[in-house]
C-alpha positions as CSV (number, residue, x, y, z in Angstrom):
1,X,-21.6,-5.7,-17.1
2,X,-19.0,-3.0,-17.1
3,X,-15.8,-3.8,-19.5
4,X,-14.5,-0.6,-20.6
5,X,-14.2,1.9,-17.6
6,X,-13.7,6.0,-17.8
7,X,-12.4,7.3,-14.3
8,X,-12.8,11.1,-14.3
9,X,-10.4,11.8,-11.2
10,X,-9.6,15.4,-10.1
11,X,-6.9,14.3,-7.6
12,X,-10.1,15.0,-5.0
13,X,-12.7,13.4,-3.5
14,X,-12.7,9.2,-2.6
15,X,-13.2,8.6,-6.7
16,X,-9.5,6.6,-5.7
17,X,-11.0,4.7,-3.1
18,X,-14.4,3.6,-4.7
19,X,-12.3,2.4,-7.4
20,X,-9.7,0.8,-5.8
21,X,-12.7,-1.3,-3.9
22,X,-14.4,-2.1,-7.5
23,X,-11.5,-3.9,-8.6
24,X,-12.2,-6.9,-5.6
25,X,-15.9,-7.4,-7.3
26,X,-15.7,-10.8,-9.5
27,X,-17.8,-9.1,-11.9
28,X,-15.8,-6.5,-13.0
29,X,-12.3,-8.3,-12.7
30,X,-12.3,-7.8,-16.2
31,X,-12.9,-4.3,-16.9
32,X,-10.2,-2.1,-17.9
33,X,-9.9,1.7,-16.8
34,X,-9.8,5.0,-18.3
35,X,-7.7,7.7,-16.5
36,X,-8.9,11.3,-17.4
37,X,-7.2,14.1,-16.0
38,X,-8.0,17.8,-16.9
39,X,-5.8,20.7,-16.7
40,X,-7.9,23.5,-16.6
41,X,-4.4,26.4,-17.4
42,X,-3.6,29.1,-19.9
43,X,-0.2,29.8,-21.6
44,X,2.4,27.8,-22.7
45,X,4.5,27.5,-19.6
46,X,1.3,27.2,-17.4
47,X,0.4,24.5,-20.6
48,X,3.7,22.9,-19.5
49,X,3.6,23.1,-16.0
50,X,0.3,22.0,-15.8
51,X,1.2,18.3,-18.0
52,X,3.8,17.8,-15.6
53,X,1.4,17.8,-12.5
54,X,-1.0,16.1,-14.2
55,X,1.2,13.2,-15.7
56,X,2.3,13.0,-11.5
57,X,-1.5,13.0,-10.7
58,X,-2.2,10.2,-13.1
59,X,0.4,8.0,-11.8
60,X,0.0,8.6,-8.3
61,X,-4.0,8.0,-8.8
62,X,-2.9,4.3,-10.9
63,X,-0.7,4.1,-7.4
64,X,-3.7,4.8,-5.4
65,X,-6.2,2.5,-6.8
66,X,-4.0,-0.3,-7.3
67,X,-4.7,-0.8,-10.9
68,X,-2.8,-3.2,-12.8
69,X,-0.6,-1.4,-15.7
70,X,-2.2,-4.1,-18.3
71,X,-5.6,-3.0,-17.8
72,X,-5.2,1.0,-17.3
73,X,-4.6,3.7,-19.5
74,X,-4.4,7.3,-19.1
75,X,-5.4,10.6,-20.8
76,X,-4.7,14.2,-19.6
77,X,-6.8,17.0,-21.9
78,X,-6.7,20.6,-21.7
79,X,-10.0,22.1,-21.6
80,X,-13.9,22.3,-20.0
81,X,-14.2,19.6,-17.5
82,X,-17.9,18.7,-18.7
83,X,-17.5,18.6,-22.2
84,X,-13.9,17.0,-22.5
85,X,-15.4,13.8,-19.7
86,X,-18.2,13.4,-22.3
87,X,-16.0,13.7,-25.5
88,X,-14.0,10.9,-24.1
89,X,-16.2,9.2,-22.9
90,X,-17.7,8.7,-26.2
91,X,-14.2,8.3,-27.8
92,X,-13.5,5.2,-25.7
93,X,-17.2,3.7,-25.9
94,X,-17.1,4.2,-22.2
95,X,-20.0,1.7,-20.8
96,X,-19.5,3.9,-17.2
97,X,-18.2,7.0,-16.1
98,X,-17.1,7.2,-12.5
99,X,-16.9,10.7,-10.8
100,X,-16.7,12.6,-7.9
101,X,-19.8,14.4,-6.5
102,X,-19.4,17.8,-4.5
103,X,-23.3,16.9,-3.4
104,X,-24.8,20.7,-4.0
105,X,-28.5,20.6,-4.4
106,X,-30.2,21.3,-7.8
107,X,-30.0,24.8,-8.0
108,X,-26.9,25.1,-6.5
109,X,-25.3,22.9,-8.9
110,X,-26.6,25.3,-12.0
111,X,-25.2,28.0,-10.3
112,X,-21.8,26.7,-9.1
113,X,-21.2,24.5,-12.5
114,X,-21.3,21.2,-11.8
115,X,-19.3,19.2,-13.5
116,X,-20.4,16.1,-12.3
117,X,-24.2,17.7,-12.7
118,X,-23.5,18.6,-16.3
119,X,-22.5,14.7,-17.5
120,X,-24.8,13.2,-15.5
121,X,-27.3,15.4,-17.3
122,X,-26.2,14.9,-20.9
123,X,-24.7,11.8,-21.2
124,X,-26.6,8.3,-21.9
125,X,-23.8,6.2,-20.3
126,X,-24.1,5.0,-17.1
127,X,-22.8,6.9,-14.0
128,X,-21.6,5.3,-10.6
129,X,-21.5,9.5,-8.4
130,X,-19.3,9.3,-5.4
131,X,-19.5,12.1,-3.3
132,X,-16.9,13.9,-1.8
133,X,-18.7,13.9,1.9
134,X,-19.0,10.6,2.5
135,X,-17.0,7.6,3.8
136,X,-16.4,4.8,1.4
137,X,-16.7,1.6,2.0
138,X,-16.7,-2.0,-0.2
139,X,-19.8,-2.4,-1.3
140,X,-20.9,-5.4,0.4
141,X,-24.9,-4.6,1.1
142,X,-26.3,-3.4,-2.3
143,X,-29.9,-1.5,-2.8
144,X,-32.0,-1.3,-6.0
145,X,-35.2,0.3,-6.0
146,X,-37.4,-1.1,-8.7
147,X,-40.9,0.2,-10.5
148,X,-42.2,-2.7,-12.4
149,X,-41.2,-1.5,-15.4
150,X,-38.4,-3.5,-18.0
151,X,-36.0,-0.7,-17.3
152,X,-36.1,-1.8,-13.9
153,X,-36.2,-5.3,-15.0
154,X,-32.5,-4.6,-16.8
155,X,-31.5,-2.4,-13.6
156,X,-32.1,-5.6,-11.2
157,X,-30.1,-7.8,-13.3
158,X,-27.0,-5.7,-13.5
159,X,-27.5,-5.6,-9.5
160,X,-27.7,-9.2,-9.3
161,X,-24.5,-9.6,-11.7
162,X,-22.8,-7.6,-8.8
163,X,-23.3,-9.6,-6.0
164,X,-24.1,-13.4,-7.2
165,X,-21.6,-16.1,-6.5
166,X,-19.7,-13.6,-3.8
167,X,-19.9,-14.2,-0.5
168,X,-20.1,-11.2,2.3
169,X,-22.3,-9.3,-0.7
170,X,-26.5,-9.2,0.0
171,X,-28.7,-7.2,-2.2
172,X,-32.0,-6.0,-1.1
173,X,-34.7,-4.9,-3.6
174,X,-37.3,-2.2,-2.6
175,X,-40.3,-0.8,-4.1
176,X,-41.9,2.6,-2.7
177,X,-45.8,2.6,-3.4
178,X,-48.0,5.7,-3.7
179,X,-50.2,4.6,-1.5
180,X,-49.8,4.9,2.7
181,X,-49.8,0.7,3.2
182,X,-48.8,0.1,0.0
183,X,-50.4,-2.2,-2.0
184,X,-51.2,-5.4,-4.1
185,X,-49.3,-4.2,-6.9
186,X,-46.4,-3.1,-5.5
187,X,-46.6,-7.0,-3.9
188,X,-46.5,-8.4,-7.0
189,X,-43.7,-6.0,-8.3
190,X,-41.4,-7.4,-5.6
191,X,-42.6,-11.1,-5.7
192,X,-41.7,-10.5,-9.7
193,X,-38.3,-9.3,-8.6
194,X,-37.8,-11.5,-6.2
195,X,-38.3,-14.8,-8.9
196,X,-36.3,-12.8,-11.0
197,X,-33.2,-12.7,-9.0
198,X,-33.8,-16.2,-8.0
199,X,-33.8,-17.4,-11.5
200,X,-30.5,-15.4,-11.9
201,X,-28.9,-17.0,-8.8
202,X,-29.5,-14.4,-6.3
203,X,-31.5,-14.4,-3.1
204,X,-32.6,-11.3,-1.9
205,X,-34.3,-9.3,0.5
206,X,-37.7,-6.9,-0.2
207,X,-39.0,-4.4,1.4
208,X,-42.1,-1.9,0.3
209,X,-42.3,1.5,1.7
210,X,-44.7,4.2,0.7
211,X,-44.1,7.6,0.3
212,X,-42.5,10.1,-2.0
213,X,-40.0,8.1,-4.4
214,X,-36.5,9.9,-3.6
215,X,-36.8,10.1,-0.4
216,X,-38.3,7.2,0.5
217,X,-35.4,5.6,-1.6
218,X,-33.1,7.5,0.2
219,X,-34.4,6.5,3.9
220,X,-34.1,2.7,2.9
221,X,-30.3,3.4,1.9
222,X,-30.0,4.8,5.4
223,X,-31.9,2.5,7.6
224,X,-30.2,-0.8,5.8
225,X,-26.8,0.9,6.0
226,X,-26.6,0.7,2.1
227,X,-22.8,0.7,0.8
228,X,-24.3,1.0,-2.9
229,X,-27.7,2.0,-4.0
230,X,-28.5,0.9,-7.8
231,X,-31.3,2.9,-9.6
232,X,-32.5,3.6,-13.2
233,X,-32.3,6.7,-14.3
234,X,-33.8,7.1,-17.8
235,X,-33.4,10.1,-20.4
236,X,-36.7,11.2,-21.4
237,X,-35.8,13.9,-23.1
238,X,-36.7,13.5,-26.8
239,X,-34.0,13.6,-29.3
240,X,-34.3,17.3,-30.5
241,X,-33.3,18.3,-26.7
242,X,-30.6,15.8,-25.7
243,X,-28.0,18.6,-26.2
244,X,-29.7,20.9,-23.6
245,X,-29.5,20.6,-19.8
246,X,-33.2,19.6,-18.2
247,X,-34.1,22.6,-16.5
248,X,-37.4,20.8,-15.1
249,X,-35.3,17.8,-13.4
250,X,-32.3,20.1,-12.4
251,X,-34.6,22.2,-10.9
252,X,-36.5,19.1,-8.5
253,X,-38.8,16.8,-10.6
254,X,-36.0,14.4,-11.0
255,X,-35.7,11.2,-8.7
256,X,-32.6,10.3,-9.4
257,X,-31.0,13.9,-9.0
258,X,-32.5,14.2,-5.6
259,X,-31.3,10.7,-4.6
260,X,-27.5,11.5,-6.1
261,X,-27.5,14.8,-3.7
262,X,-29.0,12.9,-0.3
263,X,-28.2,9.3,-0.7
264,X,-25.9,7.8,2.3
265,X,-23.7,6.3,0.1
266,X,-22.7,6.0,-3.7
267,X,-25.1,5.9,-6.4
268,X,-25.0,4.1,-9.4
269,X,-27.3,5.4,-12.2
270,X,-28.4,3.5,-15.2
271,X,-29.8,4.4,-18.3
272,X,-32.4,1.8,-19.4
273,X,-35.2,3.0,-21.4
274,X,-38.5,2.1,-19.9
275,X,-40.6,-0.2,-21.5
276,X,-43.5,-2.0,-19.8
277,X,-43.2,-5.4,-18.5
């Protein structure tokens, strides 16, 4: 579960209110948050200017998401948005970063320098994407898409720590099969799931749809009125590349960068290596 929390907040966005709505999950009653605010100014009196608005922003944004002063702290930077969230992220040992989403499509979001596009690109940390354009709300009915791999495994397990033991809070597991009826595999992957949660002290729904992936995904978070949607996202770049953008997802082979631009509601992306079950 999520202890140590890195908010990247612009002063924009519902970033304010997705956290402010974390904060009531059991789960993460624990976690303490990371304020990081960026001036992006030159010169010394815009330097100046700038630390003032930004120490206001901070505090009005601690105001806005009700944190408790015990379990918050705050950092204001000068410099590139993307690389300063991941240089502090890693400075912290951030185990999520939490950011506002302006919801551009792949190529749009190389061309208009996404920030959020960058991170979510680059970094091996976890990622909960709000976007600016839609309405939040507490995230009471949960999705998770799973593939019947262990990554997924790992993915359904940090849903279920979410939701168990809280009441109002129902998670439904889906699995989207290649084939037009689906199929006895994709059966079993959800029967598996479903004994998993069980055994974790969850009860949930399933549901297999067949189709593309992302938008199949993406259809289930709309027809079940999805205030979450919890999917594995794993880096397959090898090691020599991590440091370099993924033209080839940014660009539309990517599931989970489709399903952070069209998804209903927030997304929260994990990074669990796949390994078979």
């Amino acid at each position: 579960m999520f202890l140590n929390i890195l908010v990247a907040d612009s002063g924009k966005g519902h970033v304010e209110s997705m956290v402010k709505m974390m904060q009531q999950v059991p789960s993460l009653a624990a976690a303490r948050f990371t304020l990081l605010h960026i001036l992006d100014v030159q010169g010394k009196q815009s330097l100046s200017n700038g630390m003032e608005r930004g120490a206001r922003l901070l505090a009005q944004a601690i105001d806005a998401m009700d944190l408790k002063p015990a379990m918050v702290s705050t950092v204001l930077r000068q410099g590139d948005i993307k690389q300063t969230v991941l240089a502090v992220a890693d400075e912290i040992n951030a185990d999520l970063i939490v950011m506002g989403s302006r919801g551009m499509g792949r190529l749009q979001s190389i061309l208009a320098n996404s920030a959020s596009q960058y991170v979510f690109q680059l970094s091996r940390r976890p990622m909960l994407l709000v976007r600016d354009d839609l309405y939040i709300r507490h995230p009471n009915r949960l999705l998770v898409a799973v593939d019947g791999t262990g990554a997924s495994d790992r993915t359904l397990q940090l849903a279920c720590d979410l939701v168990r033991g809280v009441n109002g809070m129902s998670l439904r597991v889906i699995h989207v099969s290649n084939q037009r009826k689906g199929s006895q595999l994709a059966e079993r992957v959800l029967e598996r799931a479903a004994l998993r949660a069980r055994r974790l002290g969850v009860i949930v729904e399933t549901e297999v749809r067949s189709g593309e992936a992302a938008k199949e995904i993406c259809s289930a978070a709309q027809d079940n009125n999805s205030d979450l949607l919890v999917l594995n996202s794993p880096d397959r770049r090898p090691s020599v590349a991590r440091n370099l953008v993924d033209l080839d997802k940014l660009l539309g082979t990517s599931i989970s960068d489709y399903v952070r631009v069209k998804a209903p509601c927030p997304v929260l992306l994990v990074r669990y290596e796949e390994s078979p079950i």
